[in-house]
C-alpha positions in Angstrom: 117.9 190.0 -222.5 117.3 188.2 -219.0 114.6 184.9 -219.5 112.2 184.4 -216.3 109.9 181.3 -216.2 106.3 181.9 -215.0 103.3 180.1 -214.1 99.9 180.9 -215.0 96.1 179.4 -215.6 94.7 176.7 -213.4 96.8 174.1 -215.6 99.2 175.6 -214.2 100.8 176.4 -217.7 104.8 177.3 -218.1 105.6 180.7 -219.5 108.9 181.9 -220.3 109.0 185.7 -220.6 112.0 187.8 -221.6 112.8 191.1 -220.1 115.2 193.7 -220.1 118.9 193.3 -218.2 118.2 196.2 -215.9 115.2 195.1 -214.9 114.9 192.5 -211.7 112.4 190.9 -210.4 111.9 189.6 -207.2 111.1 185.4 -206.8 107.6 184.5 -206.1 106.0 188.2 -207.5 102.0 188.3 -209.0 102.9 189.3 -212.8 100.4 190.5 -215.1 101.1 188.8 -218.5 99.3 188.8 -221.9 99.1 184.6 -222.7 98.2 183.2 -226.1 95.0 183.3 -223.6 94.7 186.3 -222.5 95.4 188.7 -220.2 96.3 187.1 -217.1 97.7 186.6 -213.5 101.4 184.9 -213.7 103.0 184.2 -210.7 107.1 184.7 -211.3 109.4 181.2 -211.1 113.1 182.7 -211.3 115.6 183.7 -214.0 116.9 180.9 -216.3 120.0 180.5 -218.3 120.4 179.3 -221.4 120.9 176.1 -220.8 118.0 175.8 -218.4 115.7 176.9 -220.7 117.0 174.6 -223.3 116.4 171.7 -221.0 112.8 173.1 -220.1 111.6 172.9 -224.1 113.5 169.4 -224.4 112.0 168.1 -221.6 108.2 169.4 -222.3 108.3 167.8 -225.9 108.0 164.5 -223.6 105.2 165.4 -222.4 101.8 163.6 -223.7 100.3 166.4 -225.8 97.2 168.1 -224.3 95.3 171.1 -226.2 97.3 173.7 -225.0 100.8 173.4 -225.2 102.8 173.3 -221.7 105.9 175.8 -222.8 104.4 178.7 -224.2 105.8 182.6 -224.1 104.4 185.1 -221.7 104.6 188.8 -222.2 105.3 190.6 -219.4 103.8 193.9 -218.6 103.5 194.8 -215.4 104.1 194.1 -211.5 100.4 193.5 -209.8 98.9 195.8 -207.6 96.2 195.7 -205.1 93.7 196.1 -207.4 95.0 193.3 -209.8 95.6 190.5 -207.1 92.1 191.5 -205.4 90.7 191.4 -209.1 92.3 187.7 -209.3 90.4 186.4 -206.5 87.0 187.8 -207.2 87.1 185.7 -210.2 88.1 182.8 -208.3 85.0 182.7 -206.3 82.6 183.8 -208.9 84.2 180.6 -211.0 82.4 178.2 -207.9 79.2 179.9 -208.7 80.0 179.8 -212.7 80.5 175.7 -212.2 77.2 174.8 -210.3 75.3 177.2 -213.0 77.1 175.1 -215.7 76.3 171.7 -214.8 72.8 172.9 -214.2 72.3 173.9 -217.7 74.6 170.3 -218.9 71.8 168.2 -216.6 69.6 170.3 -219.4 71.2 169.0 -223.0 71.9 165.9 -221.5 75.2 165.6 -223.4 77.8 162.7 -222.1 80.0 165.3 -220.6 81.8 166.3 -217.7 82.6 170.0 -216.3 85.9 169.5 -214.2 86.2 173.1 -213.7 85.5 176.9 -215.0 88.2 180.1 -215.2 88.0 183.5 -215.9 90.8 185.6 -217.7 91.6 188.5 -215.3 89.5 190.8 -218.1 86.5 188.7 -217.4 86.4 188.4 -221.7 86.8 185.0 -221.9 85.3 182.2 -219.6 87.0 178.6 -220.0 85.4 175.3 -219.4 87.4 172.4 -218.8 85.9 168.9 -219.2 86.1 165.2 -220.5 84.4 162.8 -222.3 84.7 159.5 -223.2 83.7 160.4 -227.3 83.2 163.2 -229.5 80.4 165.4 -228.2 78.7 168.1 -230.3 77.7 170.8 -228.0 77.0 173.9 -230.0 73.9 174.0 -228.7 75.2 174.4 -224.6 77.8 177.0 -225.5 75.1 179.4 -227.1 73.3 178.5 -223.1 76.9 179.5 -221.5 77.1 182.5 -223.3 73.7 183.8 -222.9 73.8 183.2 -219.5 77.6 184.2 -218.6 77.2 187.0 -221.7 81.4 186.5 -221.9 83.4 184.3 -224.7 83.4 180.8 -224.1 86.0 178.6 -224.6 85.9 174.4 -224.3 88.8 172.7 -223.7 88.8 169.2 -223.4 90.9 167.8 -221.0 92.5 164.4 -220.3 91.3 162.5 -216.6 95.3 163.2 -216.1 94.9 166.6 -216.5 91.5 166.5 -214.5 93.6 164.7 -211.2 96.1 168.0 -212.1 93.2 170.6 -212.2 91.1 169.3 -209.2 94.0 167.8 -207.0 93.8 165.5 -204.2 95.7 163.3 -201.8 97.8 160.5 -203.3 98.1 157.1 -202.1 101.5 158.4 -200.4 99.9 160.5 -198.2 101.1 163.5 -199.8 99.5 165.9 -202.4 99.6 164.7 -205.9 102.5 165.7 -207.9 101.1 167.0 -210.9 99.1 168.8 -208.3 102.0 171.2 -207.1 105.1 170.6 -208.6 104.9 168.0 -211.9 104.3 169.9 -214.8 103.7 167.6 -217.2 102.8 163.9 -218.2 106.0 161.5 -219.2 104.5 158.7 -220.7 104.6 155.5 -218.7 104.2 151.8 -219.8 103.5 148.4 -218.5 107.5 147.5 -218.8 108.2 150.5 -216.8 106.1 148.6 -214.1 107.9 145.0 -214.6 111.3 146.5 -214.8 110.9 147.8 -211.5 109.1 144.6 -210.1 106.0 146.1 -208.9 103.0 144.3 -208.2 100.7 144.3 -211.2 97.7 144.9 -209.1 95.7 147.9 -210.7 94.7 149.5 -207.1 98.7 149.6 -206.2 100.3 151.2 -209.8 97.6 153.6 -210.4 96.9 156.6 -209.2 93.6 159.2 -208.9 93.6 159.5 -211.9 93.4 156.1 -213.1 96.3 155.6 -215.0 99.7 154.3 -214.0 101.1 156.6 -211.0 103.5 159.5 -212.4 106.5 158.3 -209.4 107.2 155.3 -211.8 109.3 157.2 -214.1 111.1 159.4 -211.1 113.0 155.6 -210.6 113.1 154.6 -214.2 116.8 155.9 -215.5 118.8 154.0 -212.8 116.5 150.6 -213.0 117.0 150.7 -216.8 120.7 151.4 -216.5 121.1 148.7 -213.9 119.0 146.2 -216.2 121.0 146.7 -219.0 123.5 144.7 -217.0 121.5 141.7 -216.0 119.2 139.5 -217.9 115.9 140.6 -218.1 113.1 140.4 -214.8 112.0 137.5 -213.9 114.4 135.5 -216.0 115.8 132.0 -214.9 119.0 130.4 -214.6 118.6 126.3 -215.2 121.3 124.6 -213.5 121.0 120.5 -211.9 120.4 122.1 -208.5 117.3 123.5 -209.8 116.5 127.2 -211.4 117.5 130.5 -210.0 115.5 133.1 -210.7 115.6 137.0 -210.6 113.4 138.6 -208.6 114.1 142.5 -208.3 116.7 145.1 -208.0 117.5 147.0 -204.6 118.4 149.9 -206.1 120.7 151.7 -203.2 122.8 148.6 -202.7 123.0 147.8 -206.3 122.2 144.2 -206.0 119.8 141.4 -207.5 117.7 139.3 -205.3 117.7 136.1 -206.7 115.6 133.3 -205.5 117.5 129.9 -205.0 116.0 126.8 -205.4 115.5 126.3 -201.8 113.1 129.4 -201.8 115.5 131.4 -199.9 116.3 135.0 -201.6 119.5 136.0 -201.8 121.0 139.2 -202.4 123.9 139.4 -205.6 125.9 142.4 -206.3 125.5 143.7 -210.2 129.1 143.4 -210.3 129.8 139.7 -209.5 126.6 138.6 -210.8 128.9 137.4 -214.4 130.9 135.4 -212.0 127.3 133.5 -209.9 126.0 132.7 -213.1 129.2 131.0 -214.0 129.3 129.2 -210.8 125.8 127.7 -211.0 125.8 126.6 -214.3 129.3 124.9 -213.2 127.0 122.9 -210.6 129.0 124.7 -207.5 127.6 126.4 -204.7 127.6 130.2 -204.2 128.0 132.4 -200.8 126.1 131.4 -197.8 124.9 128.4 -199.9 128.5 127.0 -200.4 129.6 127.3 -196.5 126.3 125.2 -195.7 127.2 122.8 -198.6 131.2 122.4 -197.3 129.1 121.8 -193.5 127.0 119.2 -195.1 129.7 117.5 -196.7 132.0 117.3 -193.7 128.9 116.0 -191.9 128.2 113.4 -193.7 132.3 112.6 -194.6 132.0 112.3 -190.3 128.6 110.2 -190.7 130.3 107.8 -193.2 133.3 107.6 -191.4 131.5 106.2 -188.3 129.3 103.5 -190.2 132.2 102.0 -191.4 133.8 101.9 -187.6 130.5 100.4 -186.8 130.6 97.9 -190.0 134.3 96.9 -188.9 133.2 96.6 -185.2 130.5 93.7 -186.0 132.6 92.2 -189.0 135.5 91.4 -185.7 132.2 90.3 -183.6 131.0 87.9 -186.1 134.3 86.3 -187.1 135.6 85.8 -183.7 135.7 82.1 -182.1 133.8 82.0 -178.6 136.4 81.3 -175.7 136.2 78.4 -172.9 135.1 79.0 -169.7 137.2 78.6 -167.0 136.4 77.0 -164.1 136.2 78.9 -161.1 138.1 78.6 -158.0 136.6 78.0 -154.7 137.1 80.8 -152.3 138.4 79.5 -149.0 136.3 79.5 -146.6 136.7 81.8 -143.8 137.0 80.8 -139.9 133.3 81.8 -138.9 131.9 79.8 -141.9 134.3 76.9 -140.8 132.5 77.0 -137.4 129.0 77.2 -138.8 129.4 74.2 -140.6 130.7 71.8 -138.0 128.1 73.1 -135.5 125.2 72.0 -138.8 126.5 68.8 -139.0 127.1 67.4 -135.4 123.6 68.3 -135.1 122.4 66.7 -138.5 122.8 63.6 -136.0 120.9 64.0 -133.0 116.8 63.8 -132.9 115.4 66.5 -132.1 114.4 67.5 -128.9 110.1 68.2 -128.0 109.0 70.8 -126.3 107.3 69.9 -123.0 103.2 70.7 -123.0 102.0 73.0 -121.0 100.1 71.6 -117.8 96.4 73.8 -117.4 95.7 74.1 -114.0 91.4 74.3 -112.9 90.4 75.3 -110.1 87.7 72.3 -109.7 90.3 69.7 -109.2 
């Protein structure tokens, strides 16, 4: 026997179905199953071995339970046909009319309720009505509305406002389609630590998602940030040394390091590996990496600065203990011939009077 996974139902619900080894089926093929539901369209995964399927039903007991279960088995019975997939989407669009009816009759009961979304079994025998509440509602009274308006089986199933993000979809903060939307087939459970571990910002507008609850990606991270904590002390834990206190900020998961934040503010990057060996080294008082080449700079500058205070100190000790010197008296420079000259000519004048200059005689023409 040959196992094939299938999806089917708006949940997008997992099937496993076992066939025959002679029969193949082609990937991506419109099935028709019979469901714990119903009869139903299934749209065909792939085969699966043992161990796959294994891992599928250990890894979807994780899950947070919802009211139906995620694994279930699918029986298959036959390839779809024109009729069947043409079938499928006439009930898709009569479910948008079904929806708008419903929550025309709710506005009616006035029951604290909300319809997130309607589906029809490909029969048309059962009708399903997905939607959440904050409490328990009674609502015996709408079904018997449903019914007699729809005049089909109706089912309730009340959903989680994860399962409602799942069922409705919608664009993530990403950018991208939400993952429980197209691919993520179920809920792991995700906690506050998971969000400290990896060193997020505890800002409810950044960690949750559509839904609002924590966002779904947190766990996709978790098994390498819990393996790479189980080295190192917790987050956010602080080394006290005299220099001050180091502290550890968060993990960078591809390189494998710790960023630690110094006690100058500056954060430094610490491989997991020699992070055994830092802590030694700052609880020893010593520098470590880029801090220890500026700390063997410092002390060479200020060696260099000491060294010339105490030239400077000696300098002005000689200048204070030293006797002043004499004077010398200074030589006359000989004179030279020109000066010589200059001097007799001063002084054989020094002794003759001086000599008046004549006035001027104004001539008139009267006289």
């Amino acid at each position: 026997m040959k196992t094939y996974l299938t999806i089917f139902g708006k949940p997008r619900y997992l099937g496993l179905m076992r066939l025959n080894d002679e029969d193949i089926l082609n990937h991506n093929k419109w099935l028709v199953l019979k469901t714990s539901r119903g009869y139903e369209m299934g749209l065909l995964g792939g085969m699966l071995t043992q161990e796959q399927e294994s891992r599928y039903r250990s890894e979807t007991s994780n899950y947070e339970e919802t009211t139906e279960a995620m694994l279930q088995d699918a029986e298959f019975l036959r390839e779809a046909d024109i009729n069947d997939i043409e079938s499928y989407y006439e009930c898709r669009r009569e479910e948008e009319e079904a929806l708008l009816r419903a929550r025309e009759l709710l506005s009616e009961h006035e029951i604290m309720m909300k319809l997130v979304d309607v589906e029809y079994m490909l029969d048309r025998k059962k009708l399903y009505f997905y939607f959440t509440a904050e409490q328990r509602v009674d609502f015996r009274a709408y079904v018997r509305d449903l019914a007699h308006e729809f005049k089909t089986r109706i089912e309730m199933r009340q959903i989680g406002i994860r399962d409602e993000a799942r069922i409705v979809r919608g664009i993530a903060s990403c950018g991208r389609p939400c993952c429980c939307s197209y691919w993520l087939r179920g809920f792991m459970p995700i906690s506050i630590k998971i969000v400290k571990e990896q060193r997020s910002a505890l800002n409810p507008t950044k960690i949750s998602g559509l839904c609002g609850r924590l966002m779904c990606c947190m766990s996709y991270e978790q098994e390498i940030y819990s393996e790479m904590w189980s080295k190192l002390p917790g987050p956010g834990t602080k080394i006290k040394t005299e220099q001050g206190s180091y502290t550890l900020e968060s993990l960078d998961v591809g390189r494998e390091h710790v960023n630690i934040r110094f006690p100058s503010g500056r954060l430094v990057p610490v491989s997991i590996s020699e992070f055994p060996d830092f802590k030694e080294t700052v609880l020893r008082g010593e520098e470590w990496g880029e801090d220890k080449e500026l700390a063997a700079k410092k002390k060479a500058a200020q060696e260099r600065i000491e060294r010339l205070e105490r030239a400077k100190q000696a300098r002005h000790k000689i200048k204070v203990n030293a006797k002043p010197l004499k004077p010398s008296p200074a030589k006359a420079k000989p004179k030279s011939k020109k000066q010589n000259q200059n001097q007799n000519r001063n002084v054989s004048r020094e002794g003759q009077p001086k000599k008046k200059k004549p006035k001027s005689k104004l001539h008139h023409g009267n006289e």
